[in-house]
Backbone as a printed PyTorch tensor [residue, N CA C, xyz], in Angstrom:
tensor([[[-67.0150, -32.5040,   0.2540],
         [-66.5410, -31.9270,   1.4820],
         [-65.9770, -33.0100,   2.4090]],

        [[-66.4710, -34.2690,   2.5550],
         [-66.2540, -35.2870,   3.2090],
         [-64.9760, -35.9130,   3.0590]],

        [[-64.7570, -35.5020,   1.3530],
         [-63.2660, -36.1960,   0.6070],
         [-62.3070, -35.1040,   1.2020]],

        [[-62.6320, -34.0330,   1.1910],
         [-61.0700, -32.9410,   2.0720],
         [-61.4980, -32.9000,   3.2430]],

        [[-62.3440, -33.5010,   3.9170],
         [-62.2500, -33.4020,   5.8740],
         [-61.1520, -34.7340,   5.8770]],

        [[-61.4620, -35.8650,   5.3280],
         [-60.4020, -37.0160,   5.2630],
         [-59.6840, -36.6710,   4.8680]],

        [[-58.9080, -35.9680,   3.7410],
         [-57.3650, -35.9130,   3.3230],
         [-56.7270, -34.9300,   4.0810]],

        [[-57.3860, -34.3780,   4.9090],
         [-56.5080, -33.6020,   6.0710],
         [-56.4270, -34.0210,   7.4040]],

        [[-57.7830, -35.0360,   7.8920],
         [-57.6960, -35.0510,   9.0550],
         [-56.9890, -36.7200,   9.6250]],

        [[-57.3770, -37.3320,   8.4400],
         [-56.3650, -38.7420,   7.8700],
         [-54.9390, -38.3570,   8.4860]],

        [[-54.0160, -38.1550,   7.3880],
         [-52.9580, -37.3880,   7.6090],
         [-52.6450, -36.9870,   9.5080]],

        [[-53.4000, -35.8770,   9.9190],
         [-53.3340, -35.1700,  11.0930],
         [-53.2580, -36.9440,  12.3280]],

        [[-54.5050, -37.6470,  11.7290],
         [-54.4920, -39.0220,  12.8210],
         [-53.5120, -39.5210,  12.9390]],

        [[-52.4570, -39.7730,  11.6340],
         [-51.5080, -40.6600,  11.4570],
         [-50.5970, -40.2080,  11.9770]],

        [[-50.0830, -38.7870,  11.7240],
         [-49.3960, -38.2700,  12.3290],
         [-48.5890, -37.9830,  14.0030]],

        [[-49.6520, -37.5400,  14.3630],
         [-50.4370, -37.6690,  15.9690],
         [-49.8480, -39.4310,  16.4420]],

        [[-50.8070, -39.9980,  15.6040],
         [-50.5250, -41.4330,  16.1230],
         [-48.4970, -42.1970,  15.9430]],

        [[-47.8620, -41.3040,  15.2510],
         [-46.3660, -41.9810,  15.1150],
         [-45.6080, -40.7600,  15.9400]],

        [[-46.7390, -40.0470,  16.3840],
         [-45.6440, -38.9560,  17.2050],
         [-45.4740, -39.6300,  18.6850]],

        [[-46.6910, -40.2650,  19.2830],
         [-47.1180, -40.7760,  20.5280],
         [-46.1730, -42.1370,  20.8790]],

        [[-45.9180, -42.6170,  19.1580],
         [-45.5730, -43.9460,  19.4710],
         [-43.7620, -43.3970,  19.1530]],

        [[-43.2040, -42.7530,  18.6970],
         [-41.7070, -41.9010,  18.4440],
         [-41.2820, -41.3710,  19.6030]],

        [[-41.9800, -40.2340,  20.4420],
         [-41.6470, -39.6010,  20.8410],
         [-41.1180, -39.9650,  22.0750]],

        [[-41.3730, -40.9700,  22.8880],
         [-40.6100, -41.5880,  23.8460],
         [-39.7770, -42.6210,  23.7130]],

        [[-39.1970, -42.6440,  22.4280],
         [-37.9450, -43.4810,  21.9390],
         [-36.8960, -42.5190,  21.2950]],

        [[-37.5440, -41.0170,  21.5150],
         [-36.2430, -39.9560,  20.4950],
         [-35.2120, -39.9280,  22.0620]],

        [[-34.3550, -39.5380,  21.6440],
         [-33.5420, -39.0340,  22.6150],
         [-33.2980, -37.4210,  22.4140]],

        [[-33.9520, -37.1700,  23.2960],
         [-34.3760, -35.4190,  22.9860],
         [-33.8670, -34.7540,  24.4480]],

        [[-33.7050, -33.6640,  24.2050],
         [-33.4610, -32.8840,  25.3740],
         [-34.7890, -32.5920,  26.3280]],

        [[-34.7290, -33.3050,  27.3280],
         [-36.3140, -32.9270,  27.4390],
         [-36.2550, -31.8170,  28.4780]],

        [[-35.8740, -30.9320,  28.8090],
         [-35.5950, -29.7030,  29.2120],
         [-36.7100, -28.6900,  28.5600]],

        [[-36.0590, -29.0650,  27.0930],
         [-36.3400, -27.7320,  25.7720],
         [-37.6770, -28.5030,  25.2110]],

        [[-37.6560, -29.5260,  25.5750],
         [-39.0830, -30.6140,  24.4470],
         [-39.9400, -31.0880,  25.2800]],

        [[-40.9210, -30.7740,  24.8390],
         [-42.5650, -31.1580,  25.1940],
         [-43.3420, -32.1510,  23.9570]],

        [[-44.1720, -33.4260,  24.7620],
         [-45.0410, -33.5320,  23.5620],
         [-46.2860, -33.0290,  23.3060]],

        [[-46.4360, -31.8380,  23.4260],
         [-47.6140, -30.8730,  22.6280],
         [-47.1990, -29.9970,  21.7510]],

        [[-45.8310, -29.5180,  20.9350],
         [-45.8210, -28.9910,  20.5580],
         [-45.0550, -30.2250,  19.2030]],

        [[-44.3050, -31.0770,  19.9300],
         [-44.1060, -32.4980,  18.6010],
         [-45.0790, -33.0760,  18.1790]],

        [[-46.5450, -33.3700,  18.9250],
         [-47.4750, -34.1340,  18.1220],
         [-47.9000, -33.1200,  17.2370]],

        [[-48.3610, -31.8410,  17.5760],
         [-49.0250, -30.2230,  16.5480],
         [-47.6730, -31.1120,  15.4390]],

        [[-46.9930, -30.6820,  15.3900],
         [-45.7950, -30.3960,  14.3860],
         [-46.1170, -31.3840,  13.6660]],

        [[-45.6310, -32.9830,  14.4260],
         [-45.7220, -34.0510,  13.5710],
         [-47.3140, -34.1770,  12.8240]],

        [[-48.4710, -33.4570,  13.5160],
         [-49.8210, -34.4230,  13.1300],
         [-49.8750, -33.3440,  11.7990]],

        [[-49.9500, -32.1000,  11.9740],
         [-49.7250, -30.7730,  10.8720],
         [-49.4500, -30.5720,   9.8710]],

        [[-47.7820, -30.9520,  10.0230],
         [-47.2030, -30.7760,   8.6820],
         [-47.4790, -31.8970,   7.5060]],

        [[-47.7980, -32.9130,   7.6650],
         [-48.1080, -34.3160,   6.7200],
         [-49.9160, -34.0090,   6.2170]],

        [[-50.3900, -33.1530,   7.3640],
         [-51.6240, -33.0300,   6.1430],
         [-52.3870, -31.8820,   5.7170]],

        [[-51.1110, -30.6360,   6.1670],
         [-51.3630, -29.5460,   5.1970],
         [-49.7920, -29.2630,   4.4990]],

        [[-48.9320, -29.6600,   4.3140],
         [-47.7050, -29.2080,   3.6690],
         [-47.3140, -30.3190,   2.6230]],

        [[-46.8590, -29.9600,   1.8780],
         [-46.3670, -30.6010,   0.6250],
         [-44.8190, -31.0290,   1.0510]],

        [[-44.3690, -32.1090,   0.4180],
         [-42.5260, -32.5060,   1.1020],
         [-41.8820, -31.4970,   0.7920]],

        [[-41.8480, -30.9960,  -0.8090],
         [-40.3970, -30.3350,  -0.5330],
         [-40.8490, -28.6500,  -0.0630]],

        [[-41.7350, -28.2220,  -0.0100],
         [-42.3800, -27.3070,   1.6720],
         [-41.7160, -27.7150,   2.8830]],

        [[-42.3400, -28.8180,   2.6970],
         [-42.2420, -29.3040,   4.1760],
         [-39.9710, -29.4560,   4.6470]],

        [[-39.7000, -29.7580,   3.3970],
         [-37.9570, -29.9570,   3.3330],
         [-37.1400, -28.5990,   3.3200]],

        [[-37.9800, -27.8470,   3.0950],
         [-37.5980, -26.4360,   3.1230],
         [-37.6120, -26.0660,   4.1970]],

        [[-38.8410, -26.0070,   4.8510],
         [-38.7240, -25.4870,   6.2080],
         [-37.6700, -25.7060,   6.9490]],

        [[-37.5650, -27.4780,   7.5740],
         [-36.6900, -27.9860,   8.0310],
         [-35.0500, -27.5780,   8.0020]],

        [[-35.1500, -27.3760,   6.5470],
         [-34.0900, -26.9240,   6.3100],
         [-33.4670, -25.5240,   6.7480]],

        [[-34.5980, -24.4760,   6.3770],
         [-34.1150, -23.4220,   6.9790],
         [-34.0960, -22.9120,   8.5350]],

        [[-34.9580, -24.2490,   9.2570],
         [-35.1260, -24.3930,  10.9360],
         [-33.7540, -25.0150,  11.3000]],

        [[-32.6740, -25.6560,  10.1940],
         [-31.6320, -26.4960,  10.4790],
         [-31.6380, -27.3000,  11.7320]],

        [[-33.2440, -28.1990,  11.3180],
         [-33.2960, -29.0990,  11.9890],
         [-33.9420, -30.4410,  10.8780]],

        [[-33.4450, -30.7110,   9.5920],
         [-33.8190, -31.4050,   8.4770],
         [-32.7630, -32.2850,   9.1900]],

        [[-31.3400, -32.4440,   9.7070],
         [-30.7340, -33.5880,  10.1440],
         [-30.7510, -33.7920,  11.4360]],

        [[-31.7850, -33.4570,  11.9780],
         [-31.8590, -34.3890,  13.4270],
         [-32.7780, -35.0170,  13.6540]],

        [[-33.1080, -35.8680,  14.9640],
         [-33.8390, -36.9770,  14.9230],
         [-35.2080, -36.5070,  14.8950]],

        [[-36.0750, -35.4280,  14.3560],
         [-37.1290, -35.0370,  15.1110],
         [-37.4750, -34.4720,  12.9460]],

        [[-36.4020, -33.7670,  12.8020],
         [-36.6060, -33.8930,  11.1330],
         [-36.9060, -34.9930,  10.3100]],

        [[-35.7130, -35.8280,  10.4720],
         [-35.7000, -37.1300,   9.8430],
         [-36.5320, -37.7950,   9.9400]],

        [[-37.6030, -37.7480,  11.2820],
         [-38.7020, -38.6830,  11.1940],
         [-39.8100, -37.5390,  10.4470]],

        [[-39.6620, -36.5410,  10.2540],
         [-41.0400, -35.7980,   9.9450],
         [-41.0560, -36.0460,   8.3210]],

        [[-39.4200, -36.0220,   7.9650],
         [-39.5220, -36.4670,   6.6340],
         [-39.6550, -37.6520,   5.9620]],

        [[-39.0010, -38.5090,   6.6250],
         [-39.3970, -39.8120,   6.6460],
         [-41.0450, -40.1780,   6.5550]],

        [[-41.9330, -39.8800,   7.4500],
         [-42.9590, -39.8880,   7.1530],
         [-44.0510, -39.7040,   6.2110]],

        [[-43.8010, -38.2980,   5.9450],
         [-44.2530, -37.4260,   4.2690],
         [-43.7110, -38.0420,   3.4510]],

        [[-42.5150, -38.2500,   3.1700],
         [-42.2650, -38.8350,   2.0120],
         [-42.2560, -40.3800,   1.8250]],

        [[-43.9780, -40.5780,   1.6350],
         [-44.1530, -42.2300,   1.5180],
         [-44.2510, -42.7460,  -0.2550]]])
């Protein structure tokens, strides 16, 4: 039980932790963008979604080529 609280909540830290340190270097609309709903996203998807899940989505959100995709994929796919 100890080995899947770490392979999800691992993931979720790391996540969290490159969203905090990203997210005030994206150039984002900050109108439309908050960081509570980019760290959820970024900490989330890396430690319950699989990449090409995770490339799908993006894709069909047609946001896989902008700066907020590219780092989510970038990330997952280590």
């Amino acid at each position: 039980m100890y080995v899947a609280a770490a392979g999800i909540l691992l993931p979720f830290l790391l996540g969290v932790g490159v969203a905090m340190a990203v997210f005030k270097t994206m150039t984002l609309d900050k109108q439309h963008s908050s960081f509570g709903p980019f760290f959820l996203f970024m900490g989330v998807s890396p430690s319950v979604t699989a990449f090409p899940v995770l490339a799908r989505i993006l894709a069909e959100r047609k946001i896989l080529n902008t700066p907020i995709g590219q780092a989510r994929s970038a990330q997952v796919h280590r």
